[in-house]
ZATISE-31524 format. One line per field, with one value per residue (C-alpha): residue number from 0; residue in one letter; x, y, z. Coordinates in pm, whole numbers. Each point is the difference from the previous one (the first is absolute). Layout:
<recs>
vovo (NUM, ...)
baza (a, ...)
c1 (X, ...)
c2 (Y, ...)
c3 (Z, ...)
</recs>
This chain:
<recs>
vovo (0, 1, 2, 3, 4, 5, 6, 7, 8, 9, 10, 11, 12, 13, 14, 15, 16, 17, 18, 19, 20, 21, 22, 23, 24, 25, 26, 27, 28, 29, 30, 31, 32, 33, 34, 35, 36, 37, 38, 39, 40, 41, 42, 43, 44, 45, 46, 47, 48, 49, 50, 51, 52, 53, 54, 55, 56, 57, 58, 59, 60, 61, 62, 63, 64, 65, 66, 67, 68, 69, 70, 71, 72, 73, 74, 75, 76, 77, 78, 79, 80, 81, 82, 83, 84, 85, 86, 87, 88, 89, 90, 91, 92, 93, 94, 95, 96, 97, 98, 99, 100, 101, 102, 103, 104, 105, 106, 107, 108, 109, 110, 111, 112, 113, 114, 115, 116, 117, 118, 119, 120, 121, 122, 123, 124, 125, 126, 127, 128, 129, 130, 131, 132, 133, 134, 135, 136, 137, 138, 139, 140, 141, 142, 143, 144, 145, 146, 147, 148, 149, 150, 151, 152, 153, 154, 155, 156, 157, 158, 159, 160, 161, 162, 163, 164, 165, 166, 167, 168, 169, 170, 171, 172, 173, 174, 175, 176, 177, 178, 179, 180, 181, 182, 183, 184, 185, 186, 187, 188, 189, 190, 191, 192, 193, 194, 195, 196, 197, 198, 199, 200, 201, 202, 203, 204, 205, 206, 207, 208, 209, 210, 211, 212, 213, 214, 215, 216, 217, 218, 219, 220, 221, 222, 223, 224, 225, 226, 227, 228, 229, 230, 231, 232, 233, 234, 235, 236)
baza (x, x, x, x, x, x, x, x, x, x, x, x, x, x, x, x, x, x, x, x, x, x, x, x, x, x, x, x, x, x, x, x, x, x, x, x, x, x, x, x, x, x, x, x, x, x, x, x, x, x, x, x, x, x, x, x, x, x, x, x, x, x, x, x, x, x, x, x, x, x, x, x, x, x, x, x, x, x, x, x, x, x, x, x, x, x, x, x, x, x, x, x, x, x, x, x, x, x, x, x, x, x, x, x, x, x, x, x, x, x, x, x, x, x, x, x, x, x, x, x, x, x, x, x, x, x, x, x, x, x, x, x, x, x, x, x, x, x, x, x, x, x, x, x, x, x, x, x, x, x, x, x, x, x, x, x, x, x, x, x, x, x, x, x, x, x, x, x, x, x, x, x, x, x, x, x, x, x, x, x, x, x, x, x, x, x, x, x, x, x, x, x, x, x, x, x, x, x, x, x, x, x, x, x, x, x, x, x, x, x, x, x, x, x, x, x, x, x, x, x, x, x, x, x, x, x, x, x, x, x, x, x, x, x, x, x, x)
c1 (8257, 87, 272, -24, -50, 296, 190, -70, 36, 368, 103, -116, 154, 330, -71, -56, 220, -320, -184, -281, -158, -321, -245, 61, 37, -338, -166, 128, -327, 123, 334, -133, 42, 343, 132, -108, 159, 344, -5, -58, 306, 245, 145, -249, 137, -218, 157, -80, 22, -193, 242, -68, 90, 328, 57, -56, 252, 270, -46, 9, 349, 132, -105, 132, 330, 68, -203, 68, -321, -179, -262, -270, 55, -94, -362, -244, -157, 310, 118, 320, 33, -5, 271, 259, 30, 46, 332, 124, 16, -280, 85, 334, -233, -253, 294, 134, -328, -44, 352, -98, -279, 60, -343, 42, 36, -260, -195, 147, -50, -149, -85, -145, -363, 50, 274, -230, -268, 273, 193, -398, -65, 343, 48, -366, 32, 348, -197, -258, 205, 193, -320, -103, 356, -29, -345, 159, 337, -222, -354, -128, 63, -319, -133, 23, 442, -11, -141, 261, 288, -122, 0, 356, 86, -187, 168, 388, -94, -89, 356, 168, -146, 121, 371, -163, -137, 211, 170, -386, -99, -26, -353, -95, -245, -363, 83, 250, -133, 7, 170, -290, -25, 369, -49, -321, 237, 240, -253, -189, 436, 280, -84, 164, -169, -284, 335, 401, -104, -35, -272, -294, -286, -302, -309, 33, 305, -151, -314, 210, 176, -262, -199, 292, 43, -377, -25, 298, -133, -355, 25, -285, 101, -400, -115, 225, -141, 65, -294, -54, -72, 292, -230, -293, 156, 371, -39, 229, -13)
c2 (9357, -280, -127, 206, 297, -46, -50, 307, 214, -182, 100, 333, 89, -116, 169, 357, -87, 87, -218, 11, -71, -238, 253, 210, -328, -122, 325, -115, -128, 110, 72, 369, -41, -168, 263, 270, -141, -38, 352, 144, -241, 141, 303, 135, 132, 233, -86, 282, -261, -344, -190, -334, 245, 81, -391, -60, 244, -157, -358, 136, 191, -315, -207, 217, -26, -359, -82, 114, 137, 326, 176, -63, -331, -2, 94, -103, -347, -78, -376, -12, -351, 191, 266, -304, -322, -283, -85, 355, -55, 107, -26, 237, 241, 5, 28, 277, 198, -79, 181, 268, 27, 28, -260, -346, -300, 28, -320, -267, -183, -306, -336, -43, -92, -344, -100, 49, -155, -271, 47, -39, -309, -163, 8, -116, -288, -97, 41, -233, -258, 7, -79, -268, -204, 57, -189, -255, -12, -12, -62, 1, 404, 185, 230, 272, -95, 12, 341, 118, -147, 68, 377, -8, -126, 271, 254, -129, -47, 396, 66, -192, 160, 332, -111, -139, 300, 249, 160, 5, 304, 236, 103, 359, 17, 104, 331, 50, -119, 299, 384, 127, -261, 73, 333, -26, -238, 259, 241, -216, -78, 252, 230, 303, 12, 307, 210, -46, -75, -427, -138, 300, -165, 141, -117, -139, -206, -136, -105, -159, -195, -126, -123, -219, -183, -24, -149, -250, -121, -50, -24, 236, 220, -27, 130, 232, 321, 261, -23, -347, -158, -240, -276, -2, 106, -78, -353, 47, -238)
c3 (11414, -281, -108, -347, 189, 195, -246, -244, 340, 14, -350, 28, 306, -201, -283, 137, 317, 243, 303, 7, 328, 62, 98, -325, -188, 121, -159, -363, -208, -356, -203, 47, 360, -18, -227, 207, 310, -178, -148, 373, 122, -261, -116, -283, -343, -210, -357, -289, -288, -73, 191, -260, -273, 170, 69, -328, -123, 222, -129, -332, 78, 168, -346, -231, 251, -38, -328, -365, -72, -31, 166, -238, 111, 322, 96, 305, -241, -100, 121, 194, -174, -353, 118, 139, -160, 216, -105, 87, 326, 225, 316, -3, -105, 259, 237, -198, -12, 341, 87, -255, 153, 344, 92, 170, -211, -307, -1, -89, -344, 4, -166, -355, 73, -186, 242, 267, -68, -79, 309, 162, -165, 9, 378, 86, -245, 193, 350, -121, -173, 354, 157, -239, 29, 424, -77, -183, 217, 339, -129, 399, 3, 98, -301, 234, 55, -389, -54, 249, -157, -356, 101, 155, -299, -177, 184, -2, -405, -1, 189, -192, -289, 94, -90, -297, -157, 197, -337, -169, 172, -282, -96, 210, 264, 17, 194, -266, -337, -168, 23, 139, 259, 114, 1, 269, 217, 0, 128, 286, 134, -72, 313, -110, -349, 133, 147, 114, 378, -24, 209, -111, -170, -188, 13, -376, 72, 368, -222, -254, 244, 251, -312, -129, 353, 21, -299, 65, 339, -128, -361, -45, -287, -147, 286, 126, 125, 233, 149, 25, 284, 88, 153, -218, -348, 77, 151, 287, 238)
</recs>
């Protein structure tokens, strides 16, 4: 078993609070099979209503709570970007929604894509130049010492740059870019959405969720299937 593989098994044995053991974990080949495993570990809800639908309805609840708007406002397309202006504050109201509504931490917002790519450039440019002036300060250094030391310096620039930017955080995240978005990350975590009895999962919100880690540990969201193979479609290694 791979690293990747490993590591998806590790998430989702967090994330539904299972183990699964090696032998059943050797029999995975597809997010079919993964999904099916997790909804025989855990206690499995039969919900009577589209549970996205009901997500959806509780996001819009929690805006209309904390935001002076209307419920024409809010619909599935709508950008969360559109509904909260940056300089209202965004981050007390993720963690108020998130209180509302009784999830972990929503994801967390995160640089402007311009100060990114400039936070990208900006610390490799300061790893280089700290090559080139070791070059010139000790010009008998191997090429192989400078590329070392040029990515140290890479790497304490992209610490460093943390403090930096550290009040810049304020565009929302791809799993939460717009209403509808929120509303289907609501669905694949807040355990008790198909009933009152936390810890019950359907089959819609297991699905949900083993796609998003999937998708974060291989980057794979154009190929994503449930039936794909996670060696030769998936790339897992």
């Amino acid at each position: 078993m791979g690293l990747d593989a490993v590591e998806i098994l590790m998430e989702v044995e967090e994330a539904f609070d299972i183990t699964l053991e090696d032998a059943l974990a050797e029999k995975i080949l597809t997010p079919g099979d993964l999904i099916e495993c997790v909804l025989n570990k855990v206690g499995r809800a039969d919900a009577s209503s589209c549970l996205t639908q009901r997500a959806f309805n509780l996001s819009r609840a929690a805006l209309l709570r904390r935001l002076p708007l209307k419920r024409r406002d809010i619909a599935p397309a709508v950008r969360l970007a559109d509904l909260v202006p940056e300089k209202s504050g965004r981050q007390p109201l993720l963690e108020q929604l998130t209180a509302d509504l009784g999830t972990r931490p929503l994801p967390a917002l995160v640089l402007p894509r311009c100060l990114v790519w400039l936070q990208t450039a900006g610390c490799t440019a300061g790893g280089l130049g700290f090559a080139l002036l070791l070059s010139h300060w000790a010009p008998t250094v191997k090429v192989g010492s400078l590329f070392i030391a040029g990515s140290i310096a890479a790497l304490v620039a992209v610490y460093l740059a943390q403090f930096v930017v550290g009040g810049w955080y304020t565009e929302f995240p791809p799993a939460a870019t717009t209403v509808g978005d929120l509303a289907c990350w609501i669905m694949a975590h807040k355990t008790d959405l198909a009933g009152p009895a936390p810890g019950r999962w359907t089959r819609e919100q297991v699905a949900a969720r083993i796609r998003e880690i999937v998708i974060q540990q291989l980057n794979c969201a154009s190929t994503y299937r449930e039936d794909a193979s996670f060696i030769q479609d998936l790339g897992v290694s």
